[in-house]
mmCIF file as Biopython writes it, N, C-alpha, C and O atoms, coordinates in Angstrom:
data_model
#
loop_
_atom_site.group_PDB
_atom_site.id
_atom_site.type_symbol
_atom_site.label_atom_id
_atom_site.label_alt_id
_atom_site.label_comp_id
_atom_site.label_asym_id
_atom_site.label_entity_id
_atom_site.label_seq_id
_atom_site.pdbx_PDB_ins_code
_atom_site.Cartn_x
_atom_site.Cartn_y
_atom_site.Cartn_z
_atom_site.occupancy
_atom_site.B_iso_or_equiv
_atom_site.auth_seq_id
_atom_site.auth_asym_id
_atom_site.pdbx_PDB_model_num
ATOM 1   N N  . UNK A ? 1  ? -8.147  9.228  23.345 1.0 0.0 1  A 1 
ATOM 2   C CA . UNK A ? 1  ? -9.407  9.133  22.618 1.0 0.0 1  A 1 
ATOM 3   C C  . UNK A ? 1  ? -9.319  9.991  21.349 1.0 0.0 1  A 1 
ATOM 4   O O  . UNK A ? 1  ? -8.823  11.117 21.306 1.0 0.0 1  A 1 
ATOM 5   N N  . UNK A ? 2  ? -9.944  9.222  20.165 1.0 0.0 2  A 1 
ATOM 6   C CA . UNK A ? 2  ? -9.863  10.359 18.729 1.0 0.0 2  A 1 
ATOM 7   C C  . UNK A ? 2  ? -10.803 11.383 19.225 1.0 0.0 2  A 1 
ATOM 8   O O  . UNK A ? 2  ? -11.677 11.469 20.087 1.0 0.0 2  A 1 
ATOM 9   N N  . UNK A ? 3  ? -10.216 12.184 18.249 1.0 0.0 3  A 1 
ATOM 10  C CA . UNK A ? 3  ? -11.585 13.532 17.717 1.0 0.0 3  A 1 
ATOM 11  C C  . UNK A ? 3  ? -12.766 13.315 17.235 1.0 0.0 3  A 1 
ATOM 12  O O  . UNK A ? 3  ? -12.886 12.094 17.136 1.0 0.0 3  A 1 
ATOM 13  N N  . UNK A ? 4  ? -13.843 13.919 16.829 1.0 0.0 4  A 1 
ATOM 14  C CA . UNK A ? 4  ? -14.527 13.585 16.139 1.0 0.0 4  A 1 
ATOM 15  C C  . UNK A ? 4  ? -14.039 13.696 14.854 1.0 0.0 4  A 1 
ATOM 16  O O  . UNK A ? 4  ? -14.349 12.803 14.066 1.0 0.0 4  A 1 
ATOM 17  N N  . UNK A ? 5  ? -13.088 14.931 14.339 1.0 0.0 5  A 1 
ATOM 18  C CA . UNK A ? 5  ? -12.286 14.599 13.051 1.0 0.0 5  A 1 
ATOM 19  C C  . UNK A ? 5  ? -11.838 13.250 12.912 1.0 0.0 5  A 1 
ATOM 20  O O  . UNK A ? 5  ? -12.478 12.362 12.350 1.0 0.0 5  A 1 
ATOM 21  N N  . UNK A ? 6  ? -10.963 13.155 13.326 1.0 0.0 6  A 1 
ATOM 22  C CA . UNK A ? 6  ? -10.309 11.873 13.501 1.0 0.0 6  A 1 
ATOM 23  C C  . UNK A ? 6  ? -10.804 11.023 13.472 1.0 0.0 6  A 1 
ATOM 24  O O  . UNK A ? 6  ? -10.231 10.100 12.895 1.0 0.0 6  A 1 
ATOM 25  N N  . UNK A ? 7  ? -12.398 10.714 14.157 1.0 0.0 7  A 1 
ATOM 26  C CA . UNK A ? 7  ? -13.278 9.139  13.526 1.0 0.0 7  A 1 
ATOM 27  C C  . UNK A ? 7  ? -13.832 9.419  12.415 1.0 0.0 7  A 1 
ATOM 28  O O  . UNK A ? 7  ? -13.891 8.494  11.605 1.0 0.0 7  A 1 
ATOM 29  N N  . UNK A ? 8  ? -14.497 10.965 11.956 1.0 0.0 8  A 1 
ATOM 30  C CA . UNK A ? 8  ? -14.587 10.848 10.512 1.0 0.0 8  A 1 
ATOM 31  C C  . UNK A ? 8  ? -13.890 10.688 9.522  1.0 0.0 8  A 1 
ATOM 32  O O  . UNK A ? 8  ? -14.435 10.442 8.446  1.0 0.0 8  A 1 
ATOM 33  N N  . UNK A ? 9  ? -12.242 10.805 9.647  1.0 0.0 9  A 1 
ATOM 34  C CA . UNK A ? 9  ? -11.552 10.366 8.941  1.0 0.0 9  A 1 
ATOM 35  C C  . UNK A ? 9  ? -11.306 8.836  8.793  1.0 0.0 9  A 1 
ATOM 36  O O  . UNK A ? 9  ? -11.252 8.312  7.680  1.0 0.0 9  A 1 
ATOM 37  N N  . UNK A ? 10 ? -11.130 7.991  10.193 1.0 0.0 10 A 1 
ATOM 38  C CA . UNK A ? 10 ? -11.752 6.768  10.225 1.0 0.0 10 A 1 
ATOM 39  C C  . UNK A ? 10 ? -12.335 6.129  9.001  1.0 0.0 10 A 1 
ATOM 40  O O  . UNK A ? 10 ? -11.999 5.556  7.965  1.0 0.0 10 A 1 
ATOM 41  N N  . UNK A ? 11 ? -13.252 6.479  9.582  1.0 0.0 11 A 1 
ATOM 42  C CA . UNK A ? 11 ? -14.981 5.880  9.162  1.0 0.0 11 A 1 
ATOM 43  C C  . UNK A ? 11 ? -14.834 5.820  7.384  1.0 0.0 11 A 1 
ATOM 44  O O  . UNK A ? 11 ? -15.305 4.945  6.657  1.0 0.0 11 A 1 
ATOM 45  N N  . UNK A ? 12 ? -13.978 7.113  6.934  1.0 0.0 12 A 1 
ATOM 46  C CA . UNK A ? 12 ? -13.889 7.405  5.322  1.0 0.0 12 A 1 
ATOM 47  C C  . UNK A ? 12 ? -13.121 6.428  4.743  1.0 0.0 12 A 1 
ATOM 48  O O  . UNK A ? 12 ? -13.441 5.809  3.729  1.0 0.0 12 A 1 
ATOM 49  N N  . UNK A ? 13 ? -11.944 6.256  5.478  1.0 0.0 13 A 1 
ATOM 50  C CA . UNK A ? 13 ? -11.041 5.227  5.344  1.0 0.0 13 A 1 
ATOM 51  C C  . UNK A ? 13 ? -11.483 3.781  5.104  1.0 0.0 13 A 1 
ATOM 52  O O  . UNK A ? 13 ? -11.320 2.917  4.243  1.0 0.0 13 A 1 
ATOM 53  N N  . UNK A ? 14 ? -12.280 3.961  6.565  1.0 0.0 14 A 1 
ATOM 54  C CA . UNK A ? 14 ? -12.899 2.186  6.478  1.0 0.0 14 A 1 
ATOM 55  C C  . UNK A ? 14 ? -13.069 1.877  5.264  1.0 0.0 14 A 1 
ATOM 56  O O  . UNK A ? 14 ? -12.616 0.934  4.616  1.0 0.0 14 A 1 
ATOM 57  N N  . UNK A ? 15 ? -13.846 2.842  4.937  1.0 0.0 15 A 1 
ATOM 58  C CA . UNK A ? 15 ? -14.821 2.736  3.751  1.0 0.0 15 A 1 
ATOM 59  C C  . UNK A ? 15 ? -14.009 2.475  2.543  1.0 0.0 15 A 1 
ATOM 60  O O  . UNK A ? 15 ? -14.530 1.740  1.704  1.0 0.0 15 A 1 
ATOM 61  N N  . UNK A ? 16 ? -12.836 2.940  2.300  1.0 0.0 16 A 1 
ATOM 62  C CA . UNK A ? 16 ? -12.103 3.304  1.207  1.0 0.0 16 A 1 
ATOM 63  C C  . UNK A ? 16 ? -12.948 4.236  0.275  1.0 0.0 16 A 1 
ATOM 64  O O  . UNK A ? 16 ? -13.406 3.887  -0.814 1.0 0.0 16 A 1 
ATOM 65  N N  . UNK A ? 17 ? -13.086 5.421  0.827  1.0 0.0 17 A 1 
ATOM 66  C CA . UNK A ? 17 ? -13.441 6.701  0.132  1.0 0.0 17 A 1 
ATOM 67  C C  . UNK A ? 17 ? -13.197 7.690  0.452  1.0 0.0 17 A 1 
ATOM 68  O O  . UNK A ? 17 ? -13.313 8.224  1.555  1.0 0.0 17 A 1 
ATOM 69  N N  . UNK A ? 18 ? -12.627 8.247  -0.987 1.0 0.0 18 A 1 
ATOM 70  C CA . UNK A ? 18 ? -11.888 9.622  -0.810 1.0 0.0 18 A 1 
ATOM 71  C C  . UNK A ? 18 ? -13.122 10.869 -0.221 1.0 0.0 18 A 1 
ATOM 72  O O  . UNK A ? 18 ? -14.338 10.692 -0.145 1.0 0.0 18 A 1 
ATOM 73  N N  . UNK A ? 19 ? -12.356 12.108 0.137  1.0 0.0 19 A 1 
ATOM 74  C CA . UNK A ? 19 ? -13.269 13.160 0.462  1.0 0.0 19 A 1 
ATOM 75  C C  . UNK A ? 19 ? -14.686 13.417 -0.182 1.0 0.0 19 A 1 
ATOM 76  O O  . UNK A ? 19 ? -15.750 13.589 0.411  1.0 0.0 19 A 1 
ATOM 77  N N  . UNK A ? 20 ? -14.384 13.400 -1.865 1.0 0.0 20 A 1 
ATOM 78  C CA . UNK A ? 20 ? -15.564 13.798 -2.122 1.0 0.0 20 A 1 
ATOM 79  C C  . UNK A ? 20 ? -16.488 12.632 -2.365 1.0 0.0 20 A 1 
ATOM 80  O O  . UNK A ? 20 ? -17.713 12.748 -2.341 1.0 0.0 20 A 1 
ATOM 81  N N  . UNK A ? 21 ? -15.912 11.609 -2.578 1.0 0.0 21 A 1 
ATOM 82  C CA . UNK A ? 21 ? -17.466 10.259 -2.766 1.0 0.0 21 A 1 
ATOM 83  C C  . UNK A ? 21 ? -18.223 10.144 -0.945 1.0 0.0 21 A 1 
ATOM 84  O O  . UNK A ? 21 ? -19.403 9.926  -0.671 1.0 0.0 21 A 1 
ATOM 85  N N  . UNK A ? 22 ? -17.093 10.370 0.004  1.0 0.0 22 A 1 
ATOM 86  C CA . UNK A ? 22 ? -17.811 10.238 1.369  1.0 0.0 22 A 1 
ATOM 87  C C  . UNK A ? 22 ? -18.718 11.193 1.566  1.0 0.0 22 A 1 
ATOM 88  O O  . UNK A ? 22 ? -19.771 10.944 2.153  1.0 0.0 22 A 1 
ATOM 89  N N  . UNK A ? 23 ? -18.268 13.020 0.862  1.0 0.0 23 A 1 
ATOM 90  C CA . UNK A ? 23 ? -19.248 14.077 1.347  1.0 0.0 23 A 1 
ATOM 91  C C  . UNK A ? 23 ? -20.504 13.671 0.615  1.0 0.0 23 A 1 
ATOM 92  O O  . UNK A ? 23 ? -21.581 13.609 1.208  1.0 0.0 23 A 1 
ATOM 93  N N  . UNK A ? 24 ? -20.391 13.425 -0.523 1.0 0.0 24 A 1 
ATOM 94  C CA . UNK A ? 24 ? -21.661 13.123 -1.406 1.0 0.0 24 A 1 
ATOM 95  C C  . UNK A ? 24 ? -22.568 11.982 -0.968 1.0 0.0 24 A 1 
ATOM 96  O O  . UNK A ? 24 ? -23.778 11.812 -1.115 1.0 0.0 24 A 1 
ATOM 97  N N  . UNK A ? 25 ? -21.541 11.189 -0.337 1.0 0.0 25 A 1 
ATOM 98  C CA . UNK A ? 25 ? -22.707 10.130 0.685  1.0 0.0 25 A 1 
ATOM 99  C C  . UNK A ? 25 ? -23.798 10.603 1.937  1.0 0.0 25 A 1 
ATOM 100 O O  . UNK A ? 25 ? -24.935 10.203 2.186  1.0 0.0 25 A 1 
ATOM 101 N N  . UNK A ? 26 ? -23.083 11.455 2.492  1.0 0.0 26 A 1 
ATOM 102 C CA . UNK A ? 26 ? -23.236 11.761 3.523  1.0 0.0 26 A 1 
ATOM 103 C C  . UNK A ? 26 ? -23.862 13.313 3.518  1.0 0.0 26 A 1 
ATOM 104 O O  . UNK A ? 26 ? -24.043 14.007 4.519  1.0 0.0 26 A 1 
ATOM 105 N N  . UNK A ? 27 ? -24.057 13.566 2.558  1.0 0.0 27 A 1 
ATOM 106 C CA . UNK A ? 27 ? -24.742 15.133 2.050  1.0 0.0 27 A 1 
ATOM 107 C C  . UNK A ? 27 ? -24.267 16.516 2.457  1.0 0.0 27 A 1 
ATOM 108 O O  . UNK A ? 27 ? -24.852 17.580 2.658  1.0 0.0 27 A 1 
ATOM 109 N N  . UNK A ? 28 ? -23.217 16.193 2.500  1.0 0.0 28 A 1 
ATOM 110 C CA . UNK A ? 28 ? -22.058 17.883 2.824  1.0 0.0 28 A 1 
ATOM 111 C C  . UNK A ? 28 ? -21.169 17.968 1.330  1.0 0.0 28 A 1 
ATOM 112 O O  . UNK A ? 28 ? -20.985 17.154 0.425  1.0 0.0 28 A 1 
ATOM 113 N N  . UNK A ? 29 ? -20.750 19.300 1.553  1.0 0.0 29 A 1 
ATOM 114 C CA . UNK A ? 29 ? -19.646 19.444 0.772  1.0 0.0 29 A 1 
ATOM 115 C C  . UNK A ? 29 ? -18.759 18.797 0.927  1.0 0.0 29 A 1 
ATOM 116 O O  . UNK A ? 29 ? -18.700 18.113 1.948  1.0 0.0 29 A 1 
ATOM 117 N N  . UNK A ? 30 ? -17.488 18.759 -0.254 1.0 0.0 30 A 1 
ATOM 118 C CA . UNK A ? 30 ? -16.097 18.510 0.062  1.0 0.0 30 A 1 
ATOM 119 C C  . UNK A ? 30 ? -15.212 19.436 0.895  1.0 0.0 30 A 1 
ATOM 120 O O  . UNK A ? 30 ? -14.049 19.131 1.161  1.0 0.0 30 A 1 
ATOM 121 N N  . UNK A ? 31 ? -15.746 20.502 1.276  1.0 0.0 31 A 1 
ATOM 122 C CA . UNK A ? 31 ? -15.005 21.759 1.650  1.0 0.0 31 A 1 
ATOM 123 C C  . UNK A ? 31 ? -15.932 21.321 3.315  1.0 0.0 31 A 1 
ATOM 124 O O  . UNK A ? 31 ? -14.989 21.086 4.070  1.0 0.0 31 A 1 
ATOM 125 N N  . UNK A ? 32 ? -16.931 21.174 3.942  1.0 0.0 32 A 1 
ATOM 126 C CA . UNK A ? 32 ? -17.252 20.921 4.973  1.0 0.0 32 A 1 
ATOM 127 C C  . UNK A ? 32 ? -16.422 19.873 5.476  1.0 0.0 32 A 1 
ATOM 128 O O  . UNK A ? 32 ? -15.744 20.156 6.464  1.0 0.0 32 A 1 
ATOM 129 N N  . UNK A ? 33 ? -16.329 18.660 4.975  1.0 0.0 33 A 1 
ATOM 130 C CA . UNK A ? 33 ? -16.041 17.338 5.461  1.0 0.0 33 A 1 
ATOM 131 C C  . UNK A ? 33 ? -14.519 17.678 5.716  1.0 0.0 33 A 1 
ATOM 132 O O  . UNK A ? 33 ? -14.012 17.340 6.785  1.0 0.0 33 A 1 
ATOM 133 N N  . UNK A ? 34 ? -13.705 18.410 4.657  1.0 0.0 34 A 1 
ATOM 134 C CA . UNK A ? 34 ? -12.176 18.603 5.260  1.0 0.0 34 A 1 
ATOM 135 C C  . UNK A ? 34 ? -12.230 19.792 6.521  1.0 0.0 34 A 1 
ATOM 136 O O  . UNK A ? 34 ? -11.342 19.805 7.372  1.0 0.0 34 A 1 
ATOM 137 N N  . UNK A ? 35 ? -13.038 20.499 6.539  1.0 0.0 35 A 1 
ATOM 138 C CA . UNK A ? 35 ? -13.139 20.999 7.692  1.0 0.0 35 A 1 
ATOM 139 C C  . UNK A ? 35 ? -13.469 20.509 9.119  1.0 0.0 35 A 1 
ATOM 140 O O  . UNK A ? 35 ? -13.158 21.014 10.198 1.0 0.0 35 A 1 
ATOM 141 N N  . UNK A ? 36 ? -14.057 19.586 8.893  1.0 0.0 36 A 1 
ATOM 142 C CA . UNK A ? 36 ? -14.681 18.962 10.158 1.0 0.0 36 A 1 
ATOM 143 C C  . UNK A ? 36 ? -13.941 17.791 10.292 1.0 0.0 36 A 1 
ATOM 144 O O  . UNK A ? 36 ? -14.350 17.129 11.246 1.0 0.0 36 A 1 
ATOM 145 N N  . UNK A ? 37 ? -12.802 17.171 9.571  1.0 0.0 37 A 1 
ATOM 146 C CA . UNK A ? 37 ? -11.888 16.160 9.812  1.0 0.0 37 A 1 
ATOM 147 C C  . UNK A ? 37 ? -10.962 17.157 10.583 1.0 0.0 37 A 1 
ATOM 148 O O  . UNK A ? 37 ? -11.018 16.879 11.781 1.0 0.0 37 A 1 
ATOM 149 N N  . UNK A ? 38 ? -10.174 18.160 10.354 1.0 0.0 38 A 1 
ATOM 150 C CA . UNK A ? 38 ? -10.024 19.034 10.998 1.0 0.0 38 A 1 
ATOM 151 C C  . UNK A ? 38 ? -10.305 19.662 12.260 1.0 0.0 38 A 1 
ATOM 152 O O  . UNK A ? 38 ? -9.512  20.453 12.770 1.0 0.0 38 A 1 
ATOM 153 N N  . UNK A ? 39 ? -11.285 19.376 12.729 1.0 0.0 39 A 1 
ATOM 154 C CA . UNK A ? 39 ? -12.145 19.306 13.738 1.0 0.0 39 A 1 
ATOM 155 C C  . UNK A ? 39 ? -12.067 21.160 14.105 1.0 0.0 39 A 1 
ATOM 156 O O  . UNK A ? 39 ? -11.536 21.677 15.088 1.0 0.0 39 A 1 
ATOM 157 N N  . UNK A ? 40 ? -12.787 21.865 12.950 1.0 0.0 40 A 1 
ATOM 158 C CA . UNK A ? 40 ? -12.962 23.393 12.894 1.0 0.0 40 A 1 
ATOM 159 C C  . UNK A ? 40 ? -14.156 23.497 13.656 1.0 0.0 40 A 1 
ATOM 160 O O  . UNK A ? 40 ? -14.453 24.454 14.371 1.0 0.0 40 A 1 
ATOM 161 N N  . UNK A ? 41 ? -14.676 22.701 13.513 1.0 0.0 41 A 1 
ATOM 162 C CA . UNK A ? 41 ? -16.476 22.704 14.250 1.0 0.0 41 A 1 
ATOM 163 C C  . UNK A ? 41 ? -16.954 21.412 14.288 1.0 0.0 41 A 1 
ATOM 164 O O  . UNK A ? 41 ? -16.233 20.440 14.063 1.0 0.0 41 A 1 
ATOM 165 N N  . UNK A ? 42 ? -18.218 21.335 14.580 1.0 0.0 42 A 1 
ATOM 166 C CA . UNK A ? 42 ? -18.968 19.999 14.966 1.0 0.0 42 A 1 
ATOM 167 C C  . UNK A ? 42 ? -19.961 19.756 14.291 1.0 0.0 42 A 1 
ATOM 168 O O  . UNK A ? 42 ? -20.841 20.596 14.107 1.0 0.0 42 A 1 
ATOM 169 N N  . UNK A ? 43 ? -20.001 18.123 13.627 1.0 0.0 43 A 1 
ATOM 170 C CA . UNK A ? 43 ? -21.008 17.902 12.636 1.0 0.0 43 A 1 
ATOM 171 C C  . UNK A ? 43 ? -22.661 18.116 13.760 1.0 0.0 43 A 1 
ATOM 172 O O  . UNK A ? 43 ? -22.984 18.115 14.948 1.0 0.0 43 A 1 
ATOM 173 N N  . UNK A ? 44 ? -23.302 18.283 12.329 1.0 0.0 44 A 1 
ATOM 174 C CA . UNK A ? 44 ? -25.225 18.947 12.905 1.0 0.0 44 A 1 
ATOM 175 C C  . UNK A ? 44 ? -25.561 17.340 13.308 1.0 0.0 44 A 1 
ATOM 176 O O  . UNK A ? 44 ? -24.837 16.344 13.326 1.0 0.0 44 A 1 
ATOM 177 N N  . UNK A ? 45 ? -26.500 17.473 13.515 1.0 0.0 45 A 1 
ATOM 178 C CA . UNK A ? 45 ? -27.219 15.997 13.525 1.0 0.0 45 A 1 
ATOM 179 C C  . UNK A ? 45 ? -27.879 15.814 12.718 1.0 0.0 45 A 1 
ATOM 180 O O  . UNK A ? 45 ? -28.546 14.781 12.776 1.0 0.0 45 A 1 
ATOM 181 N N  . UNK A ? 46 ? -27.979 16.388 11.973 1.0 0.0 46 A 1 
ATOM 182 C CA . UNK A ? 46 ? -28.082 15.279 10.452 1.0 0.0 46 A 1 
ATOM 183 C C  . UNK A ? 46 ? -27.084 14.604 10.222 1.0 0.0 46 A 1 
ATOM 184 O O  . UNK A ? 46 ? -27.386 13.426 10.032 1.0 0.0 46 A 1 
ATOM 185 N N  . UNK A ? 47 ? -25.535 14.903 10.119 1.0 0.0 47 A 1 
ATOM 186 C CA . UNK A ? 47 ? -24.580 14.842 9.683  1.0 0.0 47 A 1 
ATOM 187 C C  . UNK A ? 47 ? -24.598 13.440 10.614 1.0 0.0 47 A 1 
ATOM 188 O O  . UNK A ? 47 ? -24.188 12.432 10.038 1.0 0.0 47 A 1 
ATOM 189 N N  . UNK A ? 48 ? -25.030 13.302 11.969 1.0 0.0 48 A 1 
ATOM 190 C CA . UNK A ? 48 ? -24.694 12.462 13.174 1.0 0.0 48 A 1 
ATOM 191 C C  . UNK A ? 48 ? -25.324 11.134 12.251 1.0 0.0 48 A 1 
ATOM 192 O O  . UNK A ? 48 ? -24.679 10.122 11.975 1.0 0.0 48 A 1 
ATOM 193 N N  . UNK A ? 49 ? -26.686 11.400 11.870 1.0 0.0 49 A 1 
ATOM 194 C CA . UNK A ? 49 ? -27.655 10.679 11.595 1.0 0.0 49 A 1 
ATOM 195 C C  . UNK A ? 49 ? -27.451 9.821  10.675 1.0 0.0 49 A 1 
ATOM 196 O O  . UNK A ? 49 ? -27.505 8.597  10.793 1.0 0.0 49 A 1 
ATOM 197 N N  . UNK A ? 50 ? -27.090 10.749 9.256  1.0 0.0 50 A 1 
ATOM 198 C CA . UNK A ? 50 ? -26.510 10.212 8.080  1.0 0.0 50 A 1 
ATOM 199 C C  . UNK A ? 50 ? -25.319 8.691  8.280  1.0 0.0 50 A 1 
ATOM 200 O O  . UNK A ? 50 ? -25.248 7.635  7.652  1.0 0.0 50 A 1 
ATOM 201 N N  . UNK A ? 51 ? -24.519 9.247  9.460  1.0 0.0 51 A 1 
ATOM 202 C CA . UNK A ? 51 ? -23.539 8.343  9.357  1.0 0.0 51 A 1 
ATOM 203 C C  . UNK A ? 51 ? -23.901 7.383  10.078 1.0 0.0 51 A 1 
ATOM 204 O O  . UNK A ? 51 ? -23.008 6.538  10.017 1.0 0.0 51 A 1 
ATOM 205 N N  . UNK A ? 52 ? -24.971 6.941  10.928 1.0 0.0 52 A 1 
ATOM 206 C CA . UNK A ? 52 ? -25.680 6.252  11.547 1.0 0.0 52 A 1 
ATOM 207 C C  . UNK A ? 52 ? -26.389 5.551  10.272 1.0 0.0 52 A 1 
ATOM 208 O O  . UNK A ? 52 ? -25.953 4.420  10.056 1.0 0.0 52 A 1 
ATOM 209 N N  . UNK A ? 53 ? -27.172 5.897  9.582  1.0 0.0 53 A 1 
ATOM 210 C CA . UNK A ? 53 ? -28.272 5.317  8.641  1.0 0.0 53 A 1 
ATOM 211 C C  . UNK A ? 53 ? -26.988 4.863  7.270  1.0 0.0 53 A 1 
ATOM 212 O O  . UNK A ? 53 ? -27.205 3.811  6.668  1.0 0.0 53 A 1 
ATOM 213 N N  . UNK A ? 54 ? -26.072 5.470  6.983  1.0 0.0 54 A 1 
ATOM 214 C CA . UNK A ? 54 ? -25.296 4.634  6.042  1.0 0.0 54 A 1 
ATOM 215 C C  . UNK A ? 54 ? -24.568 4.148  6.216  1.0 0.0 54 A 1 
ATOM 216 O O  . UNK A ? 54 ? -24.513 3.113  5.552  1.0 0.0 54 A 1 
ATOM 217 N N  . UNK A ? 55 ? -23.301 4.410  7.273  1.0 0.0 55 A 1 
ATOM 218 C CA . UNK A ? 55 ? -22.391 3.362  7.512  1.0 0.0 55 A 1 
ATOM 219 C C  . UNK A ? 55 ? -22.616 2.680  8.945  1.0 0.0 55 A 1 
ATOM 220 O O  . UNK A ? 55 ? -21.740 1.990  9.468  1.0 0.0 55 A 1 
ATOM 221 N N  . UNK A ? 56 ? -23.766 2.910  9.491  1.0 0.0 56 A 1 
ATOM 222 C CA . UNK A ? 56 ? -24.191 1.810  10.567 1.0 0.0 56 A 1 
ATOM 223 C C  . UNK A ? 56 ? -22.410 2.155  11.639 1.0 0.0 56 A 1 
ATOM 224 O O  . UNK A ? 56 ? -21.350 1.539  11.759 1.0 0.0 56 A 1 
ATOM 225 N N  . UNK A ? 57 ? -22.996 3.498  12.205 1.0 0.0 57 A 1 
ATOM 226 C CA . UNK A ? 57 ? -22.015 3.722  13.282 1.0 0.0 57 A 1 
ATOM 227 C C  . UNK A ? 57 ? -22.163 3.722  14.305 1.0 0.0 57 A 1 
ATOM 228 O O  . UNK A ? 57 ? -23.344 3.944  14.572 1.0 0.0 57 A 1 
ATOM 229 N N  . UNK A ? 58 ? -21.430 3.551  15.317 1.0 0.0 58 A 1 
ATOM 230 C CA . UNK A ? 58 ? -22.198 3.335  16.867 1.0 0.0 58 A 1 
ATOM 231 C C  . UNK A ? 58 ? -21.943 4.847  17.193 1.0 0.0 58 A 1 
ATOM 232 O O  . UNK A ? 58 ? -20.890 5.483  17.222 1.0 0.0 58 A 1 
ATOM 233 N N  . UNK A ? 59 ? -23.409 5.273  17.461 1.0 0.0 59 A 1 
ATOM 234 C CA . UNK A ? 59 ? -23.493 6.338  17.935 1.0 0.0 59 A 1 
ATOM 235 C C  . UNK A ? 59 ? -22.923 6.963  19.679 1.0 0.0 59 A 1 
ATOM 236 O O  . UNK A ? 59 ? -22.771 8.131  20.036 1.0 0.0 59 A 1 
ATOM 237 N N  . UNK A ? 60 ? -22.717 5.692  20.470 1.0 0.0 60 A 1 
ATOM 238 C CA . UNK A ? 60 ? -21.949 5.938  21.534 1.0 0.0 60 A 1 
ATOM 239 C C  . UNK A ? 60 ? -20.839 5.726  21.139 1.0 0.0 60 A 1 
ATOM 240 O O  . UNK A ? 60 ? -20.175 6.005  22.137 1.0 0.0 60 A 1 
ATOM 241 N N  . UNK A ? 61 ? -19.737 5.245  19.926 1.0 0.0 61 A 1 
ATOM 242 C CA . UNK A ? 61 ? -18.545 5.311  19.596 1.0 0.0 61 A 1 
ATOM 243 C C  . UNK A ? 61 ? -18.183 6.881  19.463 1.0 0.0 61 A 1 
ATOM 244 O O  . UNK A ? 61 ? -17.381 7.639  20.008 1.0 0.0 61 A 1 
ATOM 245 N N  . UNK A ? 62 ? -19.379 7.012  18.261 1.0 0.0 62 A 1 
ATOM 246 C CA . UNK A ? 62 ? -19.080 8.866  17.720 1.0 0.0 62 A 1 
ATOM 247 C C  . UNK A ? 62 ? -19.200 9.877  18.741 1.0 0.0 62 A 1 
ATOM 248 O O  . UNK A ? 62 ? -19.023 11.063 18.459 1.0 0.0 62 A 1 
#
């Protein structure tokens, strides 16, 4: 099973977007989002939410 890094890296990919057009989507820094692909810590739920309300993610996937 991925990380949660690892599906946010995913998910960026899908998208074809680099670090900083995804953080700016998704309302973090560029310095958060490589951290948390990283899997240093765990996105808030906003962070959960965001990626729910813009890239329409299955929240039992994430």
């Amino acid at each position: 099973m991925r990380s949660i890094g690892e599906k946010l890296k995913y998910i960026r990919k899908l998208n074809k977007l680099n670090q900083t057009e995804f953080s700016q989507t998704i309302g973090i820094s560029q310095g958060a989002l490589s951290e948390l692909e990283k899997d240093k810590y765990k996105p808030s739920l906003d962070l959960v939410i965001a990626l729910k309300m813009k890239f329409d993610v299955d929240l039992d996937w994430f």
